[in-house]
C-alpha positions in Angstrom: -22.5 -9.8 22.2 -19.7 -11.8 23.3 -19.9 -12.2 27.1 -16.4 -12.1 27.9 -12.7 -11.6 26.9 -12.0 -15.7 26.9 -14.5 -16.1 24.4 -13.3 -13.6 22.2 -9.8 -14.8 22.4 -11.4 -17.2 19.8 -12.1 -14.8 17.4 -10.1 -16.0 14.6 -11.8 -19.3 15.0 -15.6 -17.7 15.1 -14.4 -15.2 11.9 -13.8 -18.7 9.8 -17.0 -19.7 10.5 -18.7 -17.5 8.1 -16.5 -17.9 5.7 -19.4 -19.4 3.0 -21.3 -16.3 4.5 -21.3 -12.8 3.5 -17.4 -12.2 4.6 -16.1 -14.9 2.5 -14.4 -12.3 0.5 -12.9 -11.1 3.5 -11.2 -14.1 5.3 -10.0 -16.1 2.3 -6.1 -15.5 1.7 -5.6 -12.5 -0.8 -3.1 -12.5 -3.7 -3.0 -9.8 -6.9 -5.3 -7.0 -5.9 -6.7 -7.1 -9.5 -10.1 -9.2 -8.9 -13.7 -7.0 -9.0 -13.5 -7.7 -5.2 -9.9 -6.9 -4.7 -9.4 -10.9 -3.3 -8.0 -13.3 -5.4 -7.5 -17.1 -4.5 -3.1 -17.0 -3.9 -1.2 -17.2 -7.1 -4.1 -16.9 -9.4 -5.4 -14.0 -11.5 -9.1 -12.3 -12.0 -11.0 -13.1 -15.3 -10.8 -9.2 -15.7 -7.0 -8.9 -15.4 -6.9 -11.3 -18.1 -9.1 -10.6 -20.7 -6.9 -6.8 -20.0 -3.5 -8.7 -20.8 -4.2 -11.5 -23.3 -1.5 -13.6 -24.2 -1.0 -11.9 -27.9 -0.9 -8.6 -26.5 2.3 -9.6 -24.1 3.6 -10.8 -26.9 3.1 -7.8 -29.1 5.3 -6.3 -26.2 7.9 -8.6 -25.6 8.3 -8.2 -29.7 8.5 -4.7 -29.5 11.2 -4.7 -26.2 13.1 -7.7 -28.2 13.4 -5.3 -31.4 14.1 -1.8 -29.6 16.7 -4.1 -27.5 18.5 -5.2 -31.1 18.7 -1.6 -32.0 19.9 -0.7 -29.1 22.3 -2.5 -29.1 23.3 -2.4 -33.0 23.8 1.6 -31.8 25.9 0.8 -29.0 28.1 -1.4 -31.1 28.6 0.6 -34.4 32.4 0.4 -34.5 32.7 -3.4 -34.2 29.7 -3.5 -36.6 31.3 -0.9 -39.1 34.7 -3.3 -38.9 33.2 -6.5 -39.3 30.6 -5.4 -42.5 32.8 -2.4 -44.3 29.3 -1.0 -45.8 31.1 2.0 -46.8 28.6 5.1 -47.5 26.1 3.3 -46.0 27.4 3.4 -42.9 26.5 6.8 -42.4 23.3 6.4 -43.0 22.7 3.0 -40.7 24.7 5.1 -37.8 22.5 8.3 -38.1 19.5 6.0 -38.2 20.2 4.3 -35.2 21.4 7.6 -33.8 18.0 9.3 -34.5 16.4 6.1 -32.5 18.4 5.8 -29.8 17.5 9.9 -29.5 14.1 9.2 -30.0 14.2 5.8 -27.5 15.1 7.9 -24.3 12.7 10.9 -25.0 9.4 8.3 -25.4 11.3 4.9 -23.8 7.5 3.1 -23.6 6.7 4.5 -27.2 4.2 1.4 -28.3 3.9 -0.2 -25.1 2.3 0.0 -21.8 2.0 3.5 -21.4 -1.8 4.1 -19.6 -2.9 6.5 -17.6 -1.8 9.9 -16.0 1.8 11.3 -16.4 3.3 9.7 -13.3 2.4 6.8 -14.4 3.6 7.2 -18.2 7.0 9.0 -16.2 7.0 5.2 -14.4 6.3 3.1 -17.2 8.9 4.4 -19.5 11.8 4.5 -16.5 11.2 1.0 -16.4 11.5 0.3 -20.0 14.8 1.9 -19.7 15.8 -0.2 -16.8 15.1 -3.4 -19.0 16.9 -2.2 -21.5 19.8 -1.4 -19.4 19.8 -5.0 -18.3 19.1 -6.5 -21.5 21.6 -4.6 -22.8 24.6 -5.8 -20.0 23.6 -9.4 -21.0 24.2 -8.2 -25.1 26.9 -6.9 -24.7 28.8 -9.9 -22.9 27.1 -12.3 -25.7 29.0 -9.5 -28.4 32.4 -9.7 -26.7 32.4 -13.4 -26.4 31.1 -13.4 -30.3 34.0 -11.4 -31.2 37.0 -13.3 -29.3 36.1 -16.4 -31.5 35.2 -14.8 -34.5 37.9 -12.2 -34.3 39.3 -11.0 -38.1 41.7 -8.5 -39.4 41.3 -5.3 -38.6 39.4 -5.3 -35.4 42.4 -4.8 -33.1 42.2 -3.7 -29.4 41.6 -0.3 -30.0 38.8 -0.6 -31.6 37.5 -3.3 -29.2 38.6 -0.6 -26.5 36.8 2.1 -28.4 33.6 0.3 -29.2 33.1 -0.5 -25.5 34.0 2.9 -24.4 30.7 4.4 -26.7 28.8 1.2 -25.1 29.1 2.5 -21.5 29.0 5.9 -22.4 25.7 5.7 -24.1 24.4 3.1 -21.8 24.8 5.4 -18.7 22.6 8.2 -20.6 19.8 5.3 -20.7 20.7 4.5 -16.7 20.6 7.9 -16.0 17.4 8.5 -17.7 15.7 5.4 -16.2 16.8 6.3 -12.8 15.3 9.9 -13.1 12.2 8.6 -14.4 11.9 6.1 -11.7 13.4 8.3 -8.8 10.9 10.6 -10.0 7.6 9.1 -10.2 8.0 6.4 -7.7 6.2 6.2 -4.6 7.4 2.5 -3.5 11.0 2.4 -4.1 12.3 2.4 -0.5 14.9 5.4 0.5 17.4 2.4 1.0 17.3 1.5 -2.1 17.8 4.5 -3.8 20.8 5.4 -1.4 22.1 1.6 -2.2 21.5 2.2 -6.3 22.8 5.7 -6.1 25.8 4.9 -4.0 26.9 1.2 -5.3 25.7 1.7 -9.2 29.5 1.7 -10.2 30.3 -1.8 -8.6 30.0 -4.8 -11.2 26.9 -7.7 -10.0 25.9 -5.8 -7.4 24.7 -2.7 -9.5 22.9 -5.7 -11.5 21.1 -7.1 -8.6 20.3 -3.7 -7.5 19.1 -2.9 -11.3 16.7 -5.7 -11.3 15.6 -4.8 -8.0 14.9 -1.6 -8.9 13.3 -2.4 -12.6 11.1 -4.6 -10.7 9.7 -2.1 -8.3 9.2 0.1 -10.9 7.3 -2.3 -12.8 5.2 -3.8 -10.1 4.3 -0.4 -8.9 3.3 0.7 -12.4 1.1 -2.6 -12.6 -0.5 -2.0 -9.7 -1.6 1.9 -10.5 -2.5 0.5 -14.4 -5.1 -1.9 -13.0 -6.6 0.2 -10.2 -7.2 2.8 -12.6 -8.6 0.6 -15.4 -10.8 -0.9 -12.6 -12.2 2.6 -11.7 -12.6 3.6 -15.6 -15.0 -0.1 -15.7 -16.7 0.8 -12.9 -17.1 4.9 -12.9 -20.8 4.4 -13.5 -21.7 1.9 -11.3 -20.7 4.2 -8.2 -19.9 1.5 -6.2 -19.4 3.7 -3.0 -22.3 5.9 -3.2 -24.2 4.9 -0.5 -27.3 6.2 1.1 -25.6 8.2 4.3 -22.3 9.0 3.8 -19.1 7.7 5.9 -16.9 8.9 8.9 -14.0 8.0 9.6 -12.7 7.9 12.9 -8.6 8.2 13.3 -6.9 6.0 16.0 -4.7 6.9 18.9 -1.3 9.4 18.5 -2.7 11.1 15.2 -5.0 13.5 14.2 -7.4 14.4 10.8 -4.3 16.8 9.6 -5.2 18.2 6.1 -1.7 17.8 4.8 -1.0 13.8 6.0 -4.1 11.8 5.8 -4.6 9.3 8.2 -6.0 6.6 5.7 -3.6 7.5 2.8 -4.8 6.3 -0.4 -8.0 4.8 0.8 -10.3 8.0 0.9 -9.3 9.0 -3.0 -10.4 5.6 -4.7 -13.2 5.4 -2.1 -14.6 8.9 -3.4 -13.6 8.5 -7.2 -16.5 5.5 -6.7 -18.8 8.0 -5.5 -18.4 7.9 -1.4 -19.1 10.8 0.4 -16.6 11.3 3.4 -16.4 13.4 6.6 -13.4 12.9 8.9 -13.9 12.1 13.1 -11.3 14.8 14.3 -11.2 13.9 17.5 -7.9 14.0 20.1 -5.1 12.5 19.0 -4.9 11.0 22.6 -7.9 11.2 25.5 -10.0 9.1 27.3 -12.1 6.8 25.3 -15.4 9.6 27.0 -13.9 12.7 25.9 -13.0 11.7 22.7 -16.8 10.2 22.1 -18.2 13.4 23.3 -16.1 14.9 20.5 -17.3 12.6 17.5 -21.4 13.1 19.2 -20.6 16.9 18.2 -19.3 16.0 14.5 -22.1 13.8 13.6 -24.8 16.3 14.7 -22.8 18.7 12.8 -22.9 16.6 10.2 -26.5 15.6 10.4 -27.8 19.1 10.3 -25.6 20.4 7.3 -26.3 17.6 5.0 -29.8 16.5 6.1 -28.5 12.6 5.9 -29.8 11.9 9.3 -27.3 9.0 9.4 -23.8 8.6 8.7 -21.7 5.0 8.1 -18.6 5.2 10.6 -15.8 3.2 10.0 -13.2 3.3 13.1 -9.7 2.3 13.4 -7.9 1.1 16.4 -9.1 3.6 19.7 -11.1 5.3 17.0 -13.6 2.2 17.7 -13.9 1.9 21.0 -14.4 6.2 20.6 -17.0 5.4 18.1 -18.8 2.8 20.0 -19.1 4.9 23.2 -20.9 7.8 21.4 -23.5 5.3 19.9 -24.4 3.4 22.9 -23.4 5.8 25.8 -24.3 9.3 24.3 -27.1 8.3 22.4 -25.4 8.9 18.7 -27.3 5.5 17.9 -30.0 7.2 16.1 -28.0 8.7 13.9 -25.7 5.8 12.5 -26.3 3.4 10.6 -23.4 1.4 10.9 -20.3 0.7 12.8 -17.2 -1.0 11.2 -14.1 -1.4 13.7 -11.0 -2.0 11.9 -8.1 -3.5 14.1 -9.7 -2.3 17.0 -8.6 -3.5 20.6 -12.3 -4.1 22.0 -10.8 -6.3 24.3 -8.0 -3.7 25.5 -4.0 -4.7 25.2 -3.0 -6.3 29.1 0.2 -5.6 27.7 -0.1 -1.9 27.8 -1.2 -2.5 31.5 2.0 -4.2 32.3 4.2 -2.3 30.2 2.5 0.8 32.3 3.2 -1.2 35.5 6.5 -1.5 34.8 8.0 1.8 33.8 8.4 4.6 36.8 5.7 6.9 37.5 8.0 10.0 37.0 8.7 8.6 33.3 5.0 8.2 32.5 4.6 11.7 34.0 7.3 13.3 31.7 6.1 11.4 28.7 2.3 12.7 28.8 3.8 16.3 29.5 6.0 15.8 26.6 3.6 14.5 24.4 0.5 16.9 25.6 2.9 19.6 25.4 3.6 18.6 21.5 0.5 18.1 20.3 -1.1 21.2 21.8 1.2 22.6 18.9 -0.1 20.5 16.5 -4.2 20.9 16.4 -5.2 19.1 19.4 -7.2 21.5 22.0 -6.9 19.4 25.0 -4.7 16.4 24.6 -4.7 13.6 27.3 -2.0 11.0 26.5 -2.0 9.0 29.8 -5.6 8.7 29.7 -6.0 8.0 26.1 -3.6 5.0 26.9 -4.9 3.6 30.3 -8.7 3.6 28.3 -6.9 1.0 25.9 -5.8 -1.3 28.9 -7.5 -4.8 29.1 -8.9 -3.9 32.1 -10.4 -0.4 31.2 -12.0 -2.1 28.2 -13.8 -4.9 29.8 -15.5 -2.0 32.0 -16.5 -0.3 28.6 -17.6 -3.4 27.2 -20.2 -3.9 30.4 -21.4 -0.2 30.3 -21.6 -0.1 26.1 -24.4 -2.8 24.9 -25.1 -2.8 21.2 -27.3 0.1 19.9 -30.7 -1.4 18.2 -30.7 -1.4 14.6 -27.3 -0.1 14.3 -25.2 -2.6 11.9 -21.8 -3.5 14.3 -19.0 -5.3 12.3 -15.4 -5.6 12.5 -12.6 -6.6 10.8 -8.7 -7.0 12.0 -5.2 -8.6 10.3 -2.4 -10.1 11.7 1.7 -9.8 11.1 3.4 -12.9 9.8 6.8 -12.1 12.0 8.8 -9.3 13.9 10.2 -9.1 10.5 7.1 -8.1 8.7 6.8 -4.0 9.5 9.6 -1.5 10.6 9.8 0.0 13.9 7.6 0.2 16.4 5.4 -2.4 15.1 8.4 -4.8 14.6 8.9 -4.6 19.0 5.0 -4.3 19.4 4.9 -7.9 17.6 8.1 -9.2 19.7 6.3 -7.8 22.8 2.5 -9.1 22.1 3.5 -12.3 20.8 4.6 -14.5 23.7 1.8 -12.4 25.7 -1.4 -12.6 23.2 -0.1 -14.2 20.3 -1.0 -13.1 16.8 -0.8 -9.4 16.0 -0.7 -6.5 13.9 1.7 -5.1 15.7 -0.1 -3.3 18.5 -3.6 -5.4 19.2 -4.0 -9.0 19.0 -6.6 -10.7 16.8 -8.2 -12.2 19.9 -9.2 -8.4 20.8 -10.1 -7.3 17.3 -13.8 -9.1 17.6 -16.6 -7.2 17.8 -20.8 -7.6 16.6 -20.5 -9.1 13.3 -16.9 -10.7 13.0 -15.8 -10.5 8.9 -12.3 -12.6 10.0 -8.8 -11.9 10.3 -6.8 -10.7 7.0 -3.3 -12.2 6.4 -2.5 -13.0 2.6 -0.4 -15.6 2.0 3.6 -14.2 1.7 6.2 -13.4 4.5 4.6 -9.8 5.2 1.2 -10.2 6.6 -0.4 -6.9 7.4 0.2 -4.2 9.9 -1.8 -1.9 12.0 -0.6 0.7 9.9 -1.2 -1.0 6.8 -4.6 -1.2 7.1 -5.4 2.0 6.9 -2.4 2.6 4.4 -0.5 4.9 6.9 2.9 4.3 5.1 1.4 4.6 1.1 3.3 1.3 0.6 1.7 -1.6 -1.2 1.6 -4.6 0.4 2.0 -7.9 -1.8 -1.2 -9.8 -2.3 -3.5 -7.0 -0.7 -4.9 -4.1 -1.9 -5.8 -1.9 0.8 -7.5 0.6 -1.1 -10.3 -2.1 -2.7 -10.5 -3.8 0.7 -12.5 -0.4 1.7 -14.3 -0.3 -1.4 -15.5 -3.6 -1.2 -16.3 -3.0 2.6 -18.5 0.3 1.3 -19.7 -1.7 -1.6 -21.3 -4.2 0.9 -23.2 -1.4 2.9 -24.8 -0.4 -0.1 -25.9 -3.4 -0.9 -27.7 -3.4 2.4 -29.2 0.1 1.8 -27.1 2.0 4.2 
């Protein structure tokens, strides 16, 4: 055990020395969450992804986008085409044909494609195959126009040139419309400003084509994402990567609660238990003393304990939730029953600047917040909420008492893991000012603890992939369900579960 808080203020430094150990996975800058281990080197991609997505096969596609693109656009631009050829008769027949596939285009846009997986994803897929086309199609259309001021003949006068373009935008905006549905729809990481910017400025000329691509691209990147966690789990459904010998708890942080319709760890219990993990939640206070709330987990993993018969249970703890979980092992004698204890940003070394903040603001302010807040929360689950405590318990000074009256339980595993923010700029409020704040104070955070406090037992190293974002205290335990680029949250915790099996726990 580390013997005090200077020591630990090295933590990054002591993390990187394992890195040829068993956490090398976890300190080495990630990239494309697509690798067995969810950690790829920056920039490159995992043998698997590309055996999935050889070369021929993006061709095949970028064919088959290239060719529904031409008759796209041959549909689009049937007067022009009708005045330049005179097919006569045949005319009808080449415009009901395209008519009949630009029908059949908007009801299956991904018809041949990419088109894996469940219906949201299919819904995704083919609003993003509009979106191309809508793009592709702008670019056409200007190369057509150009095409006809040089090459114009007889016959095609402005009102057919009027005319033609008319049915272009009028036919386009049914493929816009369709696209944007789709993607409005089924998307879960198209930002509400976005979609009020795309919805609002669609009409203005460049901008609705920087907001198209912008919007294709989130589409596409999201649909990516889903294809290869899904094809990952398919590969791997047998192997039950996650089942391991006692089953998990996981412990919330401070200021929420286990609710059943918001869960606390998003995505991350889903893919953890469609790889075989068996999961039972801490639900503890949203905000007590670090004692209380301990006294509270002791009860759940008896309860646990004697309903299953597993005699141990895996606890994996984020933020207070660790310091909570590491109190009813070593002070209430809940050691027996657990095998191991993962920490996951967890201030073990408190936050001195929740002392000082504390410090500075009035008593009678303090005193009307925890009313407000124990008054709120009350009406939300908790039985016996206890904000100010809950937050003096996460002081620097609070947690260096802890950390002299907690020792390390015998043969319990102890391990922890944090991340850091690249910049104010790299989460939205309050973890923006809780970076601003912590900074000049502690330096690197996530937003609300600093790595130097994050070490605890067996360090696995400090996540930050390589990219402007870094990652939050909420996004590593995918509070927000957005994905962050380079990191996949939800394999991070399979990998983590993955490694206690290997150890037989």
């Amino acid at each position: 055990m580390t013997a005090n808080r200077h020591e630990s203020a090295n933590a990054l430094k002591v993390g990187r020395k394992g890195l040829n150990g068993p956490a090398h996975w976890l300190c080495q800058a990630v990239s494309d969450p697509i690798s067995k281990s969810g950690i790829c080197r920056h920039g490159e991609k995992s043998r698997k992804e590309r055996a999935d997505h050889p070369p021929c096969a993006n061709m095949k596609l970028y064919a088959l986008r290239t060719l529904k693109c031409a008759l796209l656009a041959m549909f689009l631009n049937l007067p022009l085409i009708c005045s330049f050829l005179k097919l006569g008769f045949a005319e009808v027949a080449i415009g009901a044909a395209l008519s009949l596939f630009y029908i059949y285009f908007n009801v299956k846009p991904n018809a041949g494609g990419s088109a894996f997986g469940k219906l949201r994803m299919r819904v995704l897929a083919g609003g993003y195959e509009c979106l191309w086309a809508v793009f592709a199609l702008y670019a056409v259309e200007a190369v057509v126009y150009i095409a006809v001021a040089f090459l114009a003949k007889p016959g095609i006068g402005l009102p057919i040139a009027l005319g033609n373009l008319a049915m272009f935008f009028s036919f386009l905006a049914v493929i816009l419309i369709n696209g944007t549905v789709r993607v409005f729809a089924s998307s879960k990481q198209a930002s509400l400003i976005l979609r009020i910017a795309f919805v609002m400025l669609w009409w203005v000329p460049i901008l609705n084509l920087i907001l198209l691509k912008k919007f294709a691209s989130t589409a596409r990147k999201e649909y990516k994402f889903l294809e290869s966690s899904s094809k990952r789990n398919i590969d791997r459904k047998h192997e039950q990567v996650c089942k391991t010998k006692y089953p998990l708890l996981m412990v919330h942080g401070i200021f929420f609660r286990d609710w059943k319709n918001f869960n606390y760890w998003g995505r991350i219990p889903d893919e953890l238990e469609a790889n075989g993990a068996v999961i039972f939640y801490g639900n503890q206070q949203s905000s007590a003393s670090v004692e209380s709330c301990a006294e509270e987990l002791k009860a759940c993993i008896e309860k646990i304990v004697e309903e299953t018969g597993c005699e141990k249970v895996n606890i994996i703890a984020h933020s207070k939730g660790g310091l909570d979980s590491r109190y009813a092992v070593s002070a209430l004698g809940m050691g027996k029953h657990v095998a191991s204890l993962t920490t996951i940003n967890t201030p073990h070394w408190g936050c001195n600047y929740a002392r000082k903040l504390m410090e500075l603001i009035p008593e009678k302010m303090v005193g009307a917040l925890d009313h407000a807040y124990d008054a709120l929360f009350s009406k939300l689950g908790d039985k016996s909420p206890d904000f100010l405590n809950g937050l003096v318990d996460l002081t620097d000074v609070e947690c260096e008492k802890l950390n002299k009256e907690l020792p390390d339980y015998p043969g319990v595993l102890c391990q922890s893991v944090g991340s850091k923010m690249a910049s104010r700029f790299s989460s939205p409020f309050p973890l923006n000012l809780g970076y601003s704040i912590i900074k000049p104070l502690e330096g690197d955070n996530d937003g609300l603890v600093s790595v130097g406090s994050m070490e605890w037992g067996e360090f696995l190293g400090i996540l930050a992939p390589k990219g402007k974002k870094g990652i939050s205290h909420a996004d590593m335990i995918d509070l927000t369900r957005k994905n962050v680029e380079g990191f996949d949250v939800s394999e991070f915790y399979v990998d983590l579960v993955q490694r206690l099996k290997k150890r037989g726990l």
